[in-house]
N, C-alpha and C positions, 0 to 999 in steps of 0.2 A: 668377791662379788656376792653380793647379798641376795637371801631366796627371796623370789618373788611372793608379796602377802599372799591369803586367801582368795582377799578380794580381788587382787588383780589379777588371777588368773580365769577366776571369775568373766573377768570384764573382756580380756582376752578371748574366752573360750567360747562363753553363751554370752555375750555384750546384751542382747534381747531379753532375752529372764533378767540378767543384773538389772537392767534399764525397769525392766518391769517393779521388781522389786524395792529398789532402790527410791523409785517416783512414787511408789505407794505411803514411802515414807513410815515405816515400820515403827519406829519407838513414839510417832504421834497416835498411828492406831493402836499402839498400848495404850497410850493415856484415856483417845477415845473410849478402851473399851473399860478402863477404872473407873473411868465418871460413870459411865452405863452402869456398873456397880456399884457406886454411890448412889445410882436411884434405886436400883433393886437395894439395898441395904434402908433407904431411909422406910422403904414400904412395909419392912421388916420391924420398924416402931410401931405401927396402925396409927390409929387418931391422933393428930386433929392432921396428918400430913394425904391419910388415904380415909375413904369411906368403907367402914365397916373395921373387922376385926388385924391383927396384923398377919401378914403372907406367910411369917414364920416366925416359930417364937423359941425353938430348938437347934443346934447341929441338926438333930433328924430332921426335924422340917425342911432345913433345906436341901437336904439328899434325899428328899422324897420323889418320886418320879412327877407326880401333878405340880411341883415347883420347879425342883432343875429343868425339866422338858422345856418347860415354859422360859425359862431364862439363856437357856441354851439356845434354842429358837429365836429370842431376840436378839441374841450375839450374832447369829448366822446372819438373823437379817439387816443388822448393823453394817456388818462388816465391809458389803461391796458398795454399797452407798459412801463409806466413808474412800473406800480405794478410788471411788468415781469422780467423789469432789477434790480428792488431792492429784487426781491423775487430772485433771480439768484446769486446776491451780497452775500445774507444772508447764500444762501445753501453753496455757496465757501470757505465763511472767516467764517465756522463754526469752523476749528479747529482752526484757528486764535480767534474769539471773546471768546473759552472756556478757551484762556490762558489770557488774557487781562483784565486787569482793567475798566471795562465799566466808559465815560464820559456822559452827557447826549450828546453831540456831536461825539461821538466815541465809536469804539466797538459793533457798532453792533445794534440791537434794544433790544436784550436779550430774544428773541421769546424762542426759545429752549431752554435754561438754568433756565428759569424762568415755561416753562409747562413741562419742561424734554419729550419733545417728539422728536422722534429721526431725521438724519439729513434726511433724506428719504422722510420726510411729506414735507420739504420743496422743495425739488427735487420734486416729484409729482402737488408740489402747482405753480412751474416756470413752468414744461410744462401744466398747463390747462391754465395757466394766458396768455403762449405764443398762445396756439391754441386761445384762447378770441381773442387777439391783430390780428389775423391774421383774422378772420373771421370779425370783424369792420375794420381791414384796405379795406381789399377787400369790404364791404360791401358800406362805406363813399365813397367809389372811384368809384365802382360800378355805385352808383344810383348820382355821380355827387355835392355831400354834399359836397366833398372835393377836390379839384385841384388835379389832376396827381402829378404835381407838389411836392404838400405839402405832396400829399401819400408815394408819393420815399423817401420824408425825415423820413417820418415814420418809413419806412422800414429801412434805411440806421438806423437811431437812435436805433431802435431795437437791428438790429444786431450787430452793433458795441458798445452799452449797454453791451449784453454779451457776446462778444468777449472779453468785459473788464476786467469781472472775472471767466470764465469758460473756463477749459481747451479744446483743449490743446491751445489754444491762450491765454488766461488769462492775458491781457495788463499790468495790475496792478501788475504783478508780473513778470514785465520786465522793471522795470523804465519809462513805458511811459505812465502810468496809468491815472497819473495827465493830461498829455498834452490832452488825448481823454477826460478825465473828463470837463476840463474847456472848450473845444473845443465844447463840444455836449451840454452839459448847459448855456455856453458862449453866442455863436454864433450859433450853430444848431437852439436850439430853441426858440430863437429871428426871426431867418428866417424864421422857420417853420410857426411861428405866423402870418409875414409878408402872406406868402406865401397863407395860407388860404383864405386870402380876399384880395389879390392884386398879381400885377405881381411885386417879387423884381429885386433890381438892385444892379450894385456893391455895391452903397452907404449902402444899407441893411446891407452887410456883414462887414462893416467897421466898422457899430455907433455902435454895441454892444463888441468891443475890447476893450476899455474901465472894462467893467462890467466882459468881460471874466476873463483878470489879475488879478482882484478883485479876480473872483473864486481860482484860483491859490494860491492866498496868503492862502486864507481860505483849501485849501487841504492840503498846506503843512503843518499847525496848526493841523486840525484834523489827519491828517496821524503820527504826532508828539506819539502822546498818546498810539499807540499802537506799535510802531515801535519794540520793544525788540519781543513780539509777533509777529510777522511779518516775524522777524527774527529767529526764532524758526523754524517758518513752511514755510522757502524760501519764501516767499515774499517779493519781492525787488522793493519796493519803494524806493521814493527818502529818505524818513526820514531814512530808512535804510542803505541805501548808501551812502549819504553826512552827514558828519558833522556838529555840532550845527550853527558853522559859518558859514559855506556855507549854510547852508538852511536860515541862516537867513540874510546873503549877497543875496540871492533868492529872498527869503521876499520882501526886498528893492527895489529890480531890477525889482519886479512885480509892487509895489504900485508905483515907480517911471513911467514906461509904462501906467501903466493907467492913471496916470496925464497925460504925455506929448500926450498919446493919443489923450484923450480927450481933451486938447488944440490943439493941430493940426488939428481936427476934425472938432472943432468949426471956426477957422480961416479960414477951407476948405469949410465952406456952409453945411458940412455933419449935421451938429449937431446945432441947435438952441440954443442961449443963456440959454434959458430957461433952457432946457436941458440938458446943460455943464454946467448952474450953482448947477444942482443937482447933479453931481458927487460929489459935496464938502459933499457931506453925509455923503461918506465914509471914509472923513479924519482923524478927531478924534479915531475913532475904530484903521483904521490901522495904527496908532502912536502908540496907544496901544497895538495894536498885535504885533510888532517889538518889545517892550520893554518887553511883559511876552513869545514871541517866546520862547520854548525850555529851558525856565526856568519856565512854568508851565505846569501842565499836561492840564488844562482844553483850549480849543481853543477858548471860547468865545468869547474876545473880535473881531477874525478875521470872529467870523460866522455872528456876528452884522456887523460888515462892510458890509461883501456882503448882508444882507438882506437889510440893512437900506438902500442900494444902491440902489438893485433890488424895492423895496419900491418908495424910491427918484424919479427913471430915469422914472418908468411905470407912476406915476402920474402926474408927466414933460408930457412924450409923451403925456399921454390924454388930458392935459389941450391944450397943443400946437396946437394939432388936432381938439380938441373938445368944447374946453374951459371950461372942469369940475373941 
């Protein structure tokens, strides 16, 4: 007889903590909090992407107490905002994820089908997460930890997090699901990063367009796998509403924009060599994700592009900035 994993004794013992943890979706709140470090890293070049000097231009710099404070700070206030919109996510597409074939990239985290606890725990678990989010955003803005500024994007990212999937707005099941997706992960919080420990400027908003389309590709892949599901319980994404070839004429038209982005970027001063040489991260992947698009279930190859990217461009920016 074979020992029981971790996890399930886990799921056995505290099913509620698992549940908890498991619907926060942990290896996405890594990524969240990498891009967040790709904007504190681009701020760390100065001009033309922030107004004024750069935040750091050393190692020391950035272990200095008036910087880490400050970046530290916006991680904290990241953090339950982002556990709020995926705990919100979770309680919505529960009758979607109970029809669906779980990927490890799709379907859900499988909190409830796996502790069989009902969808109500999770409804209950989005509004304490939101009261949390709300009591650290007012509190980081409050005592001055965090820029006005970067607080509004908080807020704004909140709401429009669940507006994404909670009725009666529910984005995601209105075709425009993706565009807020890539838009708030894209570029929201690339700026927000920025935003923490500098004043941004246009250029802010521009150098992470690139990485946004990246995001794109990678939604329409995962969105891929549950589509039948999806379409069962009216939720009208695009995987639901366009066909193979047009999602994957989509596909194209994204990883195509993110190239030419990024070259035009680079030839505008926006984007450092450096920089635009690490977009090529993402090539290899998204070749591959256009070729098993829609002819497999699994999205893999399009989730590695955008990591390997997110990855690439944040350790570009530090070195550029910092020279790490």
């Amino acid at each position: 007889m074979s020992t029981p994993s971790v996890r399930s004794r886990l799921v056995d013992r505290l099913p509620r903590l698992w549940a908890l943890w498991a619907a926060s979706r942990p290896s996405q709140v890594a990524l969240v909090v990498l891009v967040y470090l790709l904007g504190v890293g681009m701020s760390t070049a100065g001009p033309p992407l922030v107004a004024g000097t750069a935040t750091a231009a050393t190692p020391a710099d950035v272990t200095a107490p008036a910087f880490a404070s400050r970046v530290l700070a916006g991680a904290v206030a990241l953090l339950p905002v982002t556990v709020t919109i995926h705990y919100a996510n979770e309680y919505a597409d529960a009758d979607t994820d109970a029809l669906t074939d779980r990927t490890p990239f799709s379907g859900g985290s499988g909190a409830l089908a796996r502790t069989g606890l009902p969808r109500s725990f999770l409804r209950r678990a989005t509004v304490a997460a939101l009261s949390a989010s709300v009591v650290v955003i007012v509190v980081v803005a409050g005592t001055g930890w965090v820029p006005p500024t970067a607080a509004g994007l908080l807020v704004v990212t909140l709401f429009a997090g669940l507006a994404y999937s909670l009725p009666p707005v529910a984005l995601v099941r209105r075709s425009v699901g993706e565009l807020v997706n890539a838009t708030l992960g894209g570029i929201v919080l690339p700026i927000y990063g920025v935003t923490v420990v500098a004043t941004p400027t246009v250029a802010t908003a521009l150098a992470p367009l690139p990485f946004a389309a990246v995001v794109g590709c990678n939604l329409l892949a995962t969105h891929w796998p549950d589509r039948r599901a999806d379409e069962r319980v009216g939720k009208r994404t695009l995987a639901v509403r366009w066909s193979p070839g047009r999602i994957r004429r989509a596909y194209v038209a994204l990883a195509g924009l993110a190239a030419l982005a990024a070259a035009a970027l680079w030839v505008g001063g926006v984007l450092p060599t450096t920089v635009a040489a690490a977009h090529l991260a993402a090539s290899p992947f998204l070749i591959w994700g256009r070729a098993t698009l829609t002819r497999q279930r699994s999205p893999l190859p399009s989730v590695l592009a955008m990591v390997m990217l997110a990855v690439a461009v944040t350790v570009a920016w530090w070195s550029v900035g910092v020279g790490l």
